[in-house]
N, CA and C atoms of all chains as a GROMACS GRO file, in nm:
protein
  546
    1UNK      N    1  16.244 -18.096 -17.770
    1UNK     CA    2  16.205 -18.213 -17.691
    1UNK      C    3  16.209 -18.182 -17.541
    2UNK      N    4  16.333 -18.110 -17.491
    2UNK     CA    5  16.369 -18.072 -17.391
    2UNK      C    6  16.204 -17.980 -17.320
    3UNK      N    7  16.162 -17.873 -17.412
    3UNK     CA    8  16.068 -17.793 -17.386
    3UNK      C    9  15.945 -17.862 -17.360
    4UNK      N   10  15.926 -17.973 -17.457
    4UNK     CA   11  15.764 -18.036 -17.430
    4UNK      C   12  15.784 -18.116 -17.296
    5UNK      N   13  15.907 -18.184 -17.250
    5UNK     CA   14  15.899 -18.248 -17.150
    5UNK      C   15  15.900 -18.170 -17.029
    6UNK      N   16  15.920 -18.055 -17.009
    6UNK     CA   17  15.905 -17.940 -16.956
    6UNK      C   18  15.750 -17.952 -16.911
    7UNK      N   19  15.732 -17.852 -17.023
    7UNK     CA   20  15.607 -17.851 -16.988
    7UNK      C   21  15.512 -17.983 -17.006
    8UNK      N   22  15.505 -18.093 -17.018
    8UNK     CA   23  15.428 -18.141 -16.991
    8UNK      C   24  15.413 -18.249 -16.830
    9UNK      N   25  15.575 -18.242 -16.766
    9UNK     CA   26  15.584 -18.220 -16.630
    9UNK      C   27  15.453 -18.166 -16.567
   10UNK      N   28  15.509 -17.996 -16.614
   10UNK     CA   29  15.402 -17.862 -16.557
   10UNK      C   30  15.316 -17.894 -16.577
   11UNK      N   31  15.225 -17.906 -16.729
   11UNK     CA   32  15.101 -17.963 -16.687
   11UNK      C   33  15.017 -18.074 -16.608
   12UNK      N   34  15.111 -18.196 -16.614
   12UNK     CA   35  15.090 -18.303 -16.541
   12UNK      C   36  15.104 -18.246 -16.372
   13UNK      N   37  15.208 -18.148 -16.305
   13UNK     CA   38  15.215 -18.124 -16.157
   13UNK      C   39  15.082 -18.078 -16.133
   14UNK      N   40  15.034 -17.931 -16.224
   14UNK     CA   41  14.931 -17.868 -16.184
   14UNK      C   42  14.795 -18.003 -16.209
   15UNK      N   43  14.805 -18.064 -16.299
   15UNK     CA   44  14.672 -18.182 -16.279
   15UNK      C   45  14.659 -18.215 -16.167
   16UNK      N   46  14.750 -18.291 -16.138
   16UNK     CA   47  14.785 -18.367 -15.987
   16UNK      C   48  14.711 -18.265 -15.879
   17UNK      N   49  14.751 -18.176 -15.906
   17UNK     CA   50  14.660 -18.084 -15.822
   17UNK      C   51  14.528 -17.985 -15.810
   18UNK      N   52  14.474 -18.055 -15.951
   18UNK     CA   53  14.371 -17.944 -15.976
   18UNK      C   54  14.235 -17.974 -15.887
   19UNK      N   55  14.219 -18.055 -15.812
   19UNK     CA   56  14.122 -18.122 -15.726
   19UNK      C   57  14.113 -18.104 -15.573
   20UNK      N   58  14.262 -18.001 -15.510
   20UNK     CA   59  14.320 -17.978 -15.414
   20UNK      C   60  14.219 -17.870 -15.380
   21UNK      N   61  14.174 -17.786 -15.453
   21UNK     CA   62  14.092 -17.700 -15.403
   21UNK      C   63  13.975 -17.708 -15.348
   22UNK      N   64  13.922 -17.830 -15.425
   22UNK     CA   65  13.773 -17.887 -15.377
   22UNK      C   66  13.791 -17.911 -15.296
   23UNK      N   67  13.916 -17.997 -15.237
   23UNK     CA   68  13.911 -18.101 -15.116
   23UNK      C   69  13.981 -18.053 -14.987
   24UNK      N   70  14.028 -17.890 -15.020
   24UNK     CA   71  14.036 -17.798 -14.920
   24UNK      C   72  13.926 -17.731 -14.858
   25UNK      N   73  13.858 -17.652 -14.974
   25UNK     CA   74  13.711 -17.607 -14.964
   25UNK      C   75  13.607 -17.719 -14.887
   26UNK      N   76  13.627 -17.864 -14.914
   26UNK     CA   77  13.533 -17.894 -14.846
   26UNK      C   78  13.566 -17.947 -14.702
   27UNK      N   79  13.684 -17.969 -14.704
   27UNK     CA   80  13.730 -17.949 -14.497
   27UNK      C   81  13.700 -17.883 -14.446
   28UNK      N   82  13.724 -17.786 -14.523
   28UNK     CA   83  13.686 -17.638 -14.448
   28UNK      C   84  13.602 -17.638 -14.419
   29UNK      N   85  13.480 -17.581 -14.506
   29UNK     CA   86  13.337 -17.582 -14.518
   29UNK      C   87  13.257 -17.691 -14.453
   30UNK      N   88  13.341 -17.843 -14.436
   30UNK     CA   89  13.264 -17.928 -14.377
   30UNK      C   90  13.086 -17.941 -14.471
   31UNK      N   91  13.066 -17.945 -14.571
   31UNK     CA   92  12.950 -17.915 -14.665
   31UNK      C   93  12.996 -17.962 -14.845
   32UNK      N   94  12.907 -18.065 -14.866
   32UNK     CA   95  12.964 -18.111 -14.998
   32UNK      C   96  12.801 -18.108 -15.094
   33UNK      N   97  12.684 -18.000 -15.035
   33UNK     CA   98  12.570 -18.064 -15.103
   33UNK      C   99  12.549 -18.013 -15.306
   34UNK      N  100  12.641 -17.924 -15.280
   34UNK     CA  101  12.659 -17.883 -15.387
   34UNK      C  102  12.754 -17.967 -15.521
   35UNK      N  103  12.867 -18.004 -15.476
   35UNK     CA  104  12.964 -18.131 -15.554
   35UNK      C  105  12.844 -18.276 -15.601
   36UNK      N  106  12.902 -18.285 -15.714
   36UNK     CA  107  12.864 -18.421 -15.786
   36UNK      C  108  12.938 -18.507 -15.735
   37UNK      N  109  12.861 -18.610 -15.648
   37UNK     CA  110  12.934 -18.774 -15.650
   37UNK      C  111  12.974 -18.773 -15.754
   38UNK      N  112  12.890 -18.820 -15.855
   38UNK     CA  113  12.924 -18.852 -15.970
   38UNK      C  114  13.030 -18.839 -16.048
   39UNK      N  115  13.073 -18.678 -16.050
   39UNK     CA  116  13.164 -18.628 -16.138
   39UNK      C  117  13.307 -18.754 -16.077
   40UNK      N  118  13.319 -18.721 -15.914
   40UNK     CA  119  13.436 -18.806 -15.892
   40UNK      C  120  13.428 -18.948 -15.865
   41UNK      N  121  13.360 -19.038 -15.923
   41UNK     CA  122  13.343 -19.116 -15.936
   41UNK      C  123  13.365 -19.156 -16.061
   42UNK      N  124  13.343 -19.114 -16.170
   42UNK     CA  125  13.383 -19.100 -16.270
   42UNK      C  126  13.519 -19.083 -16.292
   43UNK      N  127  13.563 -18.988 -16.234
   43UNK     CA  128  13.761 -18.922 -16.234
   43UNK      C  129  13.784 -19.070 -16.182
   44UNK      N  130  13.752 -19.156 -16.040
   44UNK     CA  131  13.795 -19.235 -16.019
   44UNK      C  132  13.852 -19.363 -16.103
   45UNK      N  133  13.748 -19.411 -16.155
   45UNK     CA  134  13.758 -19.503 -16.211
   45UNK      C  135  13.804 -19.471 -16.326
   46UNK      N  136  13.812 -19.347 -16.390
   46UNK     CA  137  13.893 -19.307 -16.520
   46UNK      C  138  14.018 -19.289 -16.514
   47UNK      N  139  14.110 -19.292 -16.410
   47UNK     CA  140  14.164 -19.243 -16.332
   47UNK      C  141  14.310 -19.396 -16.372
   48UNK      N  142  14.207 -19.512 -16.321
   48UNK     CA  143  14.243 -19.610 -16.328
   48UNK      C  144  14.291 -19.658 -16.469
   49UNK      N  145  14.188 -19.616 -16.574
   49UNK     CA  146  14.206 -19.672 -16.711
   49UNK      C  147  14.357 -19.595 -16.740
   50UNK      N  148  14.359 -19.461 -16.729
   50UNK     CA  149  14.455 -19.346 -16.774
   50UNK      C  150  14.555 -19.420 -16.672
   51UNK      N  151  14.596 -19.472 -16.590
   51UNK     CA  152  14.724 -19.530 -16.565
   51UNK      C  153  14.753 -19.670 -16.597
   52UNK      N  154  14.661 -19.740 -16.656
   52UNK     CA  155  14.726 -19.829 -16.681
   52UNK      C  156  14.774 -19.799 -16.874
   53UNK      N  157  14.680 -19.675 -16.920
   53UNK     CA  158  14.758 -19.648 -17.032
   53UNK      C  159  14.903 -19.589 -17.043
   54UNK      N  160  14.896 -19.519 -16.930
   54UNK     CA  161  15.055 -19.470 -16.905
   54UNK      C  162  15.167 -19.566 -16.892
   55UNK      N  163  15.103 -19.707 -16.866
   55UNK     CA  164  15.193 -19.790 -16.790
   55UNK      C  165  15.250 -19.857 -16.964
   56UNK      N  166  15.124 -19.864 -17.055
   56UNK     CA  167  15.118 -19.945 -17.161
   56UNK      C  168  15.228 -19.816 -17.243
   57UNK      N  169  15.213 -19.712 -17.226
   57UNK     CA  170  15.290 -19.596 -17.312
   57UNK      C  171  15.430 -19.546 -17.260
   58UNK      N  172  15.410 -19.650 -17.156
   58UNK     CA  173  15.567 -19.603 -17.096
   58UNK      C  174  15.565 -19.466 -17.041
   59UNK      N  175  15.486 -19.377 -17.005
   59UNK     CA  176  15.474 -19.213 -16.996
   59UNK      C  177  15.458 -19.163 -16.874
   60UNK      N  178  15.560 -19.175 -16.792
   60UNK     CA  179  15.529 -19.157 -16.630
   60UNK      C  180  15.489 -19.003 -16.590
   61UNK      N  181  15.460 -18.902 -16.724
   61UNK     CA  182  15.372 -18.805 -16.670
   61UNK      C  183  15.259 -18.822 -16.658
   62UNK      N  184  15.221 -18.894 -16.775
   62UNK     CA  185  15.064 -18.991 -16.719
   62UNK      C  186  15.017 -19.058 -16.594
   63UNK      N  187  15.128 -19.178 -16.577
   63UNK     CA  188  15.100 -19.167 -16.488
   63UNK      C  189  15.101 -19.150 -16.363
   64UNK      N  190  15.233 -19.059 -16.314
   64UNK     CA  191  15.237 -18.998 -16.134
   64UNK      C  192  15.116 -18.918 -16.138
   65UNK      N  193  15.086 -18.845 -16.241
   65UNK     CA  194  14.929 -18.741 -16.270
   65UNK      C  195  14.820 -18.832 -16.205
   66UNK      N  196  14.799 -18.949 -16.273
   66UNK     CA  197  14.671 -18.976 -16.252
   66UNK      C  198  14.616 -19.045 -16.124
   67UNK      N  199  14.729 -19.081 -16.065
   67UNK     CA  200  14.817 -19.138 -15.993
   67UNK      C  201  14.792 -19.036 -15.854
   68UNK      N  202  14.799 -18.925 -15.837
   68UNK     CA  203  14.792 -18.807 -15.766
   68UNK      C  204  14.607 -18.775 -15.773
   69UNK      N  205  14.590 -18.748 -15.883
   69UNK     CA  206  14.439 -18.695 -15.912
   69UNK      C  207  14.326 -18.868 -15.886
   70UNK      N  208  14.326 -18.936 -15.841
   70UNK     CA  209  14.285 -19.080 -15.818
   70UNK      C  210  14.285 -19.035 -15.668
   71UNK      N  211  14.413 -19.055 -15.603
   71UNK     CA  212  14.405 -19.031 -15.470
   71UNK      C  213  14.312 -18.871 -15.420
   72UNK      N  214  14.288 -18.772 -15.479
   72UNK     CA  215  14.202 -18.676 -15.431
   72UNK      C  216  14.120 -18.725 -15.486
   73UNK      N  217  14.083 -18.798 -15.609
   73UNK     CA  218  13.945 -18.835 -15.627
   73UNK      C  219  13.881 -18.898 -15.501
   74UNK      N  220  13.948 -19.011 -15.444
   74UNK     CA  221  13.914 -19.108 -15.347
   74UNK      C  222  13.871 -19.070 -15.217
   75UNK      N  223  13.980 -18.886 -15.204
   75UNK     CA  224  13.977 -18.840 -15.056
   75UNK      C  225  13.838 -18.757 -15.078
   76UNK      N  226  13.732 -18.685 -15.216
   76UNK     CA  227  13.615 -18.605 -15.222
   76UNK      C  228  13.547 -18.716 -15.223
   77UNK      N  229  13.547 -18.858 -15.271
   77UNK     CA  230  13.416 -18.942 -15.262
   77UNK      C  231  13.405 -18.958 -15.109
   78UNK      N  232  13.524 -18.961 -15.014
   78UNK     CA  233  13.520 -18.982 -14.860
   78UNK      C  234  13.446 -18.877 -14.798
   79UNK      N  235  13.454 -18.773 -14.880
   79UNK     CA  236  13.435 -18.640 -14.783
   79UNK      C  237  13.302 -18.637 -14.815
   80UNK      N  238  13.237 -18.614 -14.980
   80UNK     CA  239  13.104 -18.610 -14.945
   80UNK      C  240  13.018 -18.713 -14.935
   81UNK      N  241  13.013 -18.839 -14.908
   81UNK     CA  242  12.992 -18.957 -14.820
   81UNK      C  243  12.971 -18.905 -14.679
   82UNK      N  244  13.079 -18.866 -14.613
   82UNK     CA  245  13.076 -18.815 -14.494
   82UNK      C  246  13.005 -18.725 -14.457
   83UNK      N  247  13.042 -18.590 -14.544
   83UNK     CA  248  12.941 -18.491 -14.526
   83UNK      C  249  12.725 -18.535 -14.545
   84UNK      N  250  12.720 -18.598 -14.635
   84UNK     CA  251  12.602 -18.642 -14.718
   84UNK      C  252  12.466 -18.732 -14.567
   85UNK      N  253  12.642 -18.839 -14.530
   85UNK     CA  254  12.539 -18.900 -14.428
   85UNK      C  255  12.532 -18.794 -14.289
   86UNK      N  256  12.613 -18.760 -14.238
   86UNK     CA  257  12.616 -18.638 -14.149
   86UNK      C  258  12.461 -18.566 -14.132
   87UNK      N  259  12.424 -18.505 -14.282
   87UNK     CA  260  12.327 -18.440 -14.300
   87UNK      C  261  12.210 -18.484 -14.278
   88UNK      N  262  12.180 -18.662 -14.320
   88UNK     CA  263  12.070 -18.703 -14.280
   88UNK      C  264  12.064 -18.779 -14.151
   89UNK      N  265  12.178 -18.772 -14.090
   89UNK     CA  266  12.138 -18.796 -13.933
   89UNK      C  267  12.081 -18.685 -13.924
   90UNK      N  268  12.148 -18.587 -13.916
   90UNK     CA  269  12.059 -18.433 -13.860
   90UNK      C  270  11.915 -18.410 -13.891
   91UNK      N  271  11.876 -18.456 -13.999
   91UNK     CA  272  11.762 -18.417 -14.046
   91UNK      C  273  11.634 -18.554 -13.977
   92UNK      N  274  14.974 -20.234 -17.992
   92UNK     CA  275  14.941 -20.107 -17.996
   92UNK      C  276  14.801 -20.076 -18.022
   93UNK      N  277  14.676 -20.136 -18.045
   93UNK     CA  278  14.582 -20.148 -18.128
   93UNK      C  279  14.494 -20.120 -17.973
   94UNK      N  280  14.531 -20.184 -17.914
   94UNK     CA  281  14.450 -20.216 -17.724
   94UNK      C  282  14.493 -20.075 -17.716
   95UNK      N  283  14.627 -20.046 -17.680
   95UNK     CA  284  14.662 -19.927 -17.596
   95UNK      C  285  14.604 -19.827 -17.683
   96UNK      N  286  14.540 -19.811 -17.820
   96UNK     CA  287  14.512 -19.713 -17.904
   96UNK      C  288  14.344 -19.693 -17.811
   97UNK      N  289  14.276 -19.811 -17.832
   97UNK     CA  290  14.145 -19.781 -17.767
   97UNK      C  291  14.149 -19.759 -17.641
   98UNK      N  292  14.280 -19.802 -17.565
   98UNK     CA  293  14.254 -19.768 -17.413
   98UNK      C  294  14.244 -19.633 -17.384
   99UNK      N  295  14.350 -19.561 -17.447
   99UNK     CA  296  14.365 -19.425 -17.440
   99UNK      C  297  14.230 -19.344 -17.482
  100UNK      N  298  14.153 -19.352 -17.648
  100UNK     CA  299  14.088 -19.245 -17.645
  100UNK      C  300  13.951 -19.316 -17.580
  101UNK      N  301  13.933 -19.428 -17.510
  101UNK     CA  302  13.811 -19.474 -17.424
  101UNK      C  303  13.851 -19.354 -17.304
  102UNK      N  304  13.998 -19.355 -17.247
  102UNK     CA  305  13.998 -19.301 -17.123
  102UNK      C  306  14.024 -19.157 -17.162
  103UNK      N  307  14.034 -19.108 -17.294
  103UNK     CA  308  14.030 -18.936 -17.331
  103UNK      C  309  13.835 -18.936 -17.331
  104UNK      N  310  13.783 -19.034 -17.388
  104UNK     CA  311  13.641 -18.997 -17.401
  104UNK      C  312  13.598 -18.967 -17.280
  105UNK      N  313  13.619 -19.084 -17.156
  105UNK     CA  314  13.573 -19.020 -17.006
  105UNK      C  315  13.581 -18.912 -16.969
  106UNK      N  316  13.744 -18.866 -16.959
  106UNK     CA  317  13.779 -18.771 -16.936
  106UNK      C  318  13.692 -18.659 -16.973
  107UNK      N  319  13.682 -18.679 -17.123
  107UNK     CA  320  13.627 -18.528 -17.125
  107UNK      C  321  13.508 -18.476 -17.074
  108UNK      N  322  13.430 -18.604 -17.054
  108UNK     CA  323  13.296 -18.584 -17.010
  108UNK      C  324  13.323 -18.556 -16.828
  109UNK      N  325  13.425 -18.579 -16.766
  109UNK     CA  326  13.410 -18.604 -16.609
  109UNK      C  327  13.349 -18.491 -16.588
  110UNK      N  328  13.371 -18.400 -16.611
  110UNK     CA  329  13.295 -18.281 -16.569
  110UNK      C  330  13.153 -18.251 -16.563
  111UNK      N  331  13.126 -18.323 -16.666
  111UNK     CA  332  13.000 -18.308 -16.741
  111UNK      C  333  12.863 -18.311 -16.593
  112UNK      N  334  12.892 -18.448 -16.548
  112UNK     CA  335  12.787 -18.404 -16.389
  112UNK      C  336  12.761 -18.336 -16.340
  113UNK      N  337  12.895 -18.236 -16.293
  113UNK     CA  338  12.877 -18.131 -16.217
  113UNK      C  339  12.799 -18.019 -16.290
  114UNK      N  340  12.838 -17.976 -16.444
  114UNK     CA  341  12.759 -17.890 -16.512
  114UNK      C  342  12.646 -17.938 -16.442
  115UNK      N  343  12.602 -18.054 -16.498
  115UNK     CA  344  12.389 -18.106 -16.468
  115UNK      C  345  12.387 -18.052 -16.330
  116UNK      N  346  12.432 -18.127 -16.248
  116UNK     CA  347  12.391 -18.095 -16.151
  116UNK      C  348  12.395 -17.934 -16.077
  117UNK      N  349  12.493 -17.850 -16.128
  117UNK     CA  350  12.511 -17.706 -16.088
  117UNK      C  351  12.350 -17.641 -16.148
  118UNK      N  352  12.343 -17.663 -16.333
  118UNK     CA  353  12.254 -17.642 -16.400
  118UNK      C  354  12.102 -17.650 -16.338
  119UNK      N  355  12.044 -17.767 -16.292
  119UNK     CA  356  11.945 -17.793 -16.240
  119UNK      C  357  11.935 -17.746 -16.055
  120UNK      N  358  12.005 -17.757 -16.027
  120UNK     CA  359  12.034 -17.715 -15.911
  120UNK      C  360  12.042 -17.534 -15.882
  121UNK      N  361  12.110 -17.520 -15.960
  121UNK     CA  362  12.077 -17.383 -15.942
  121UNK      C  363  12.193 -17.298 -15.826
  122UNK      N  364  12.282 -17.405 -15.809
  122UNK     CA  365  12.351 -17.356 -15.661
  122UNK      C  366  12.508 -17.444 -15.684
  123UNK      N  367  12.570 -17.326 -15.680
  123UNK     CA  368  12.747 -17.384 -15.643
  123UNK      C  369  12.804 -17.330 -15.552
  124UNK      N  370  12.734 -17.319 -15.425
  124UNK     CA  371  12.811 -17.252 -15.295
  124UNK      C  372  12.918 -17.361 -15.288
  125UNK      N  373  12.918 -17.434 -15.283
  125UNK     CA  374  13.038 -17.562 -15.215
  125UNK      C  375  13.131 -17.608 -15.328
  126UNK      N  376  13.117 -17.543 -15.447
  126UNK     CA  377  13.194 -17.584 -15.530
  126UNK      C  378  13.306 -17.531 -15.560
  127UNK      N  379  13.440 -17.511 -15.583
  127UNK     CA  380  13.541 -17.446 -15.566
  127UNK      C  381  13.603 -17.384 -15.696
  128UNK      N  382  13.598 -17.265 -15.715
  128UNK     CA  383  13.572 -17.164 -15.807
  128UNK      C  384  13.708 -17.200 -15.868
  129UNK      N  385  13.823 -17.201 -15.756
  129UNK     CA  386  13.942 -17.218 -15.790
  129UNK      C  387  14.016 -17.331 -15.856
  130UNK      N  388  13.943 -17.407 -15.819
  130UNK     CA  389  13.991 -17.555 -15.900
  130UNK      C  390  13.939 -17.530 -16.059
  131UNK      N  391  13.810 -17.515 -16.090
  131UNK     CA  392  13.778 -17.439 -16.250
  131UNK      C  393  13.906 -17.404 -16.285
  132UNK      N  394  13.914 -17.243 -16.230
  132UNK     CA  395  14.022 -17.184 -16.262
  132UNK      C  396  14.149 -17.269 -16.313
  133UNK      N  397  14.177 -17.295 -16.230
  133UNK     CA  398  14.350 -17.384 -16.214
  133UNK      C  399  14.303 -17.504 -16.338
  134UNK      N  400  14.215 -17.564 -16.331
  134UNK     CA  401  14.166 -17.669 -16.475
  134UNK      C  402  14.176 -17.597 -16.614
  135UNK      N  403  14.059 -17.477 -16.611
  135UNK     CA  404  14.109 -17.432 -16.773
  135UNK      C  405  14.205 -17.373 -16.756
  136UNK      N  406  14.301 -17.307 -16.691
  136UNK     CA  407  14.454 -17.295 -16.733
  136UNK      C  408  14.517 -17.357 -16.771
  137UNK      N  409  14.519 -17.523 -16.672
  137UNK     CA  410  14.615 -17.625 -16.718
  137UNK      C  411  14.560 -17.674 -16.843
  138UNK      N  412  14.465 -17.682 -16.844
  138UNK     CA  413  14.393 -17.753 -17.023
  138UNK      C  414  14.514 -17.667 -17.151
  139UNK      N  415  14.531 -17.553 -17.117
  139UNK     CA  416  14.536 -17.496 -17.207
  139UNK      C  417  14.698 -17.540 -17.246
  140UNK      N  418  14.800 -17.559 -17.144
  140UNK     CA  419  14.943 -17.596 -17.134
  140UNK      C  420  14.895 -17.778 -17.179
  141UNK      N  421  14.774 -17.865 -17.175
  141UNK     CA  422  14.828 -17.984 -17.208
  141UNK      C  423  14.767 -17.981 -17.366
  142UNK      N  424  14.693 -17.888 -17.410
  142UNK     CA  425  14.652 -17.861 -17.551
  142UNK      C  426  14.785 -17.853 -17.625
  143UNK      N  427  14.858 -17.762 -17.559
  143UNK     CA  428  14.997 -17.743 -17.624
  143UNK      C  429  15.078 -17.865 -17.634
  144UNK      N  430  15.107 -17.913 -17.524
  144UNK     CA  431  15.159 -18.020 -17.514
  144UNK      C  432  15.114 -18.150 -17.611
  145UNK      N  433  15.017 -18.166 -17.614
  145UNK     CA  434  14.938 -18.287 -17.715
  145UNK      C  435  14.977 -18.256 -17.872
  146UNK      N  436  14.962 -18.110 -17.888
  146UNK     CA  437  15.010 -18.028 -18.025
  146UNK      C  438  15.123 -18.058 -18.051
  147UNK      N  439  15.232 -18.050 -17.943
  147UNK     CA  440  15.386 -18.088 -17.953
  147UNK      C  441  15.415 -18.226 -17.955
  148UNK      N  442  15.337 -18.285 -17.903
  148UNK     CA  443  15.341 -18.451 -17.927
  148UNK      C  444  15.288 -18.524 -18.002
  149UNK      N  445  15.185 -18.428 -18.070
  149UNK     CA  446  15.138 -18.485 -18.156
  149UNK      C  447  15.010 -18.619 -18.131
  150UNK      N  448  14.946 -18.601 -18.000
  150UNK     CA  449  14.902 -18.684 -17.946
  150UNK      C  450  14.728 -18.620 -17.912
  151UNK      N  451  14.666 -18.684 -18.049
  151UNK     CA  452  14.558 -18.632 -18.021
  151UNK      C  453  14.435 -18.659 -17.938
  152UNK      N  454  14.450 -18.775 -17.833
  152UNK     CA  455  14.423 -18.800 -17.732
  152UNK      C  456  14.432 -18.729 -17.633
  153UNK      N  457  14.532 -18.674 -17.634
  153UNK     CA  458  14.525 -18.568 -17.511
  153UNK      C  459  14.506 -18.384 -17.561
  154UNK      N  460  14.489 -18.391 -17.734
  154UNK     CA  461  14.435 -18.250 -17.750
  154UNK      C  462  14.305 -18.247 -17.738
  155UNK      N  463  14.183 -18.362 -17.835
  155UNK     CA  464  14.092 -18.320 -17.812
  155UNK      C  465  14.039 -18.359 -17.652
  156UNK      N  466  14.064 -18.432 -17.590
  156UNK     CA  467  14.003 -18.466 -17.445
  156UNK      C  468  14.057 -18.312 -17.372
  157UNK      N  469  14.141 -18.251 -17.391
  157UNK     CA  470  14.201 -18.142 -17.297
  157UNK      C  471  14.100 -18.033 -17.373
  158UNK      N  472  14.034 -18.034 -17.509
  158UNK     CA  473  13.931 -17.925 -17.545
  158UNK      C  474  13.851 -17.906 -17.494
  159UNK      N  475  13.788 -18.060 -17.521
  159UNK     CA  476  13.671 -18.064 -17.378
  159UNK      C  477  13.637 -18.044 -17.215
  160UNK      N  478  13.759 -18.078 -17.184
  160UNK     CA  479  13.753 -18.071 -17.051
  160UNK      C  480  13.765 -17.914 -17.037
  161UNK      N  481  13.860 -17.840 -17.113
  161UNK     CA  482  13.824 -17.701 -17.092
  161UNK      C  483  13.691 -17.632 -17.094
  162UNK      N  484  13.620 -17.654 -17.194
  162UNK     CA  485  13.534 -17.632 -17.261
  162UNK      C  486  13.408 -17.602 -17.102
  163UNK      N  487  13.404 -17.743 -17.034
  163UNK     CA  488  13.320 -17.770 -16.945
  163UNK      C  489  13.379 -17.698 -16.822
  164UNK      N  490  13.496 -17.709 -16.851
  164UNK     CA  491  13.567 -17.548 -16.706
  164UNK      C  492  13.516 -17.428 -16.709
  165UNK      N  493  13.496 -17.382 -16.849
  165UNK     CA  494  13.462 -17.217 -16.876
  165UNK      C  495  13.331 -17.256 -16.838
  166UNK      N  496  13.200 -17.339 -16.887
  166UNK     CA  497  13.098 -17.319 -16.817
  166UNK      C  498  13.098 -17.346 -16.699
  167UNK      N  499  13.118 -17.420 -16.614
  167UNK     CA  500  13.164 -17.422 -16.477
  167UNK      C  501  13.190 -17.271 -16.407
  168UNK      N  502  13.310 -17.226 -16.454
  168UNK     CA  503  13.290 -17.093 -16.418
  168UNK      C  504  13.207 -17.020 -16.402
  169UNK      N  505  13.112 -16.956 -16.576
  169UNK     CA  506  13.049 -16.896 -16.580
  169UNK      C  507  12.902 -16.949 -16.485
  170UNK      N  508  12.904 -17.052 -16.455
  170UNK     CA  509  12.782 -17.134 -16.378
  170UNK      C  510  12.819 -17.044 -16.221
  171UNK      N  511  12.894 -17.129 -16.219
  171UNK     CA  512  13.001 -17.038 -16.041
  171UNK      C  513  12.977 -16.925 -16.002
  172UNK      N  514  13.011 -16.825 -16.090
  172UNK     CA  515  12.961 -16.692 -16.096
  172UNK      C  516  12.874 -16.638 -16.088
  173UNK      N  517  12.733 -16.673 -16.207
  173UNK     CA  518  12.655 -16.634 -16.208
  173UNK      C  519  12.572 -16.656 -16.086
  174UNK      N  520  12.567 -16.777 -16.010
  174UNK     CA  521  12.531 -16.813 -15.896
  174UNK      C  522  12.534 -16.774 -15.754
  175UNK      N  523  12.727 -16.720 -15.818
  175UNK     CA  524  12.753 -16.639 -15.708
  175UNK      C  525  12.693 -16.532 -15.708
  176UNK      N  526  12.693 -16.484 -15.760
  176UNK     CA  527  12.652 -16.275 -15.785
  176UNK      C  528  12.478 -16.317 -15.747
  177UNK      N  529  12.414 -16.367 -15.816
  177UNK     CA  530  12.253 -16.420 -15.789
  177UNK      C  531  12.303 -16.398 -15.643
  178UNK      N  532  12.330 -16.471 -15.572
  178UNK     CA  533  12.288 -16.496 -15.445
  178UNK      C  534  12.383 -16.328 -15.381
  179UNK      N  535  12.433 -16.289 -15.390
  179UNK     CA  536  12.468 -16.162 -15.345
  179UNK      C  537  12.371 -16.056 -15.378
  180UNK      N  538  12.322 -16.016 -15.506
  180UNK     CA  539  12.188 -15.944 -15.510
  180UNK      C  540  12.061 -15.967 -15.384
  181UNK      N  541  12.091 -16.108 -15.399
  181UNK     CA  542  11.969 -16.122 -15.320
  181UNK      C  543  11.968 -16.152 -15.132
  182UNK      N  544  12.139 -16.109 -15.123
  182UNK     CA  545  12.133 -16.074 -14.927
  182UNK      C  546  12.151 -15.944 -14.942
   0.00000   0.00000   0.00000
């Protein structure tokens, strides 16, 4: 028991963060034409359902995870929004 | 329990698909400069620790949604890649 709660911590930390890269890459880069709105728009609002199941399952790896991965969802829909209109001023 | 049963595999069904956009859109597009190779990465790794985890819990909500979502990481990758190297042949 000890072991699954272990690791499913670990898996839940690294979730929380698996979106960190995009949303590094695209500060950086300042350039989102390649990323799907979509995809995080989707995470978003799924995002939402998956914590209120955590809430119903009692399972707070569920949800600090989704909880974490929601908020980078929210910060790539900002970024390529930003980036997106940026581009057609320029153009 | 009957609600929280459909809440969950409604929000494992999303899940597995979130990815699914970005495939289309990488696919048709033809281009993942802005997409972050590393987040893939770090996704099908963690898939693979919450496969386990779902196995140990017995919670097949989070095995098959964590199949899929892998599933759409490895092409992701191989999309990433191939895209990448394309465009290096060709500077």
């Amino acid at each position: 028991m000890l072991f699954t709660q272990i690791l499913g911590y670990t898996a839940g930390a690294i979730t929380s963060l698996t979106f960190l890269p995009q949303v590094i890459k695209t500060w950086k880069e300042k350039s989102a034409k390649d990323v799907s709105l979509t995809m995080f728009v989707v995470a978003a609002s799924n995002e939402v359902l998956w914590i209120i199941y955590g809430i119903l399952q009692n399972d707070w790896v569920i949800i600090l995870t989704n909880v974490c991965v929601l908020a980078m969802s929210l910060v790539m829909i900002f970024l390529k929004l930003k980036y997106n209109t940026k581009k057609e001023v320029k153009q």
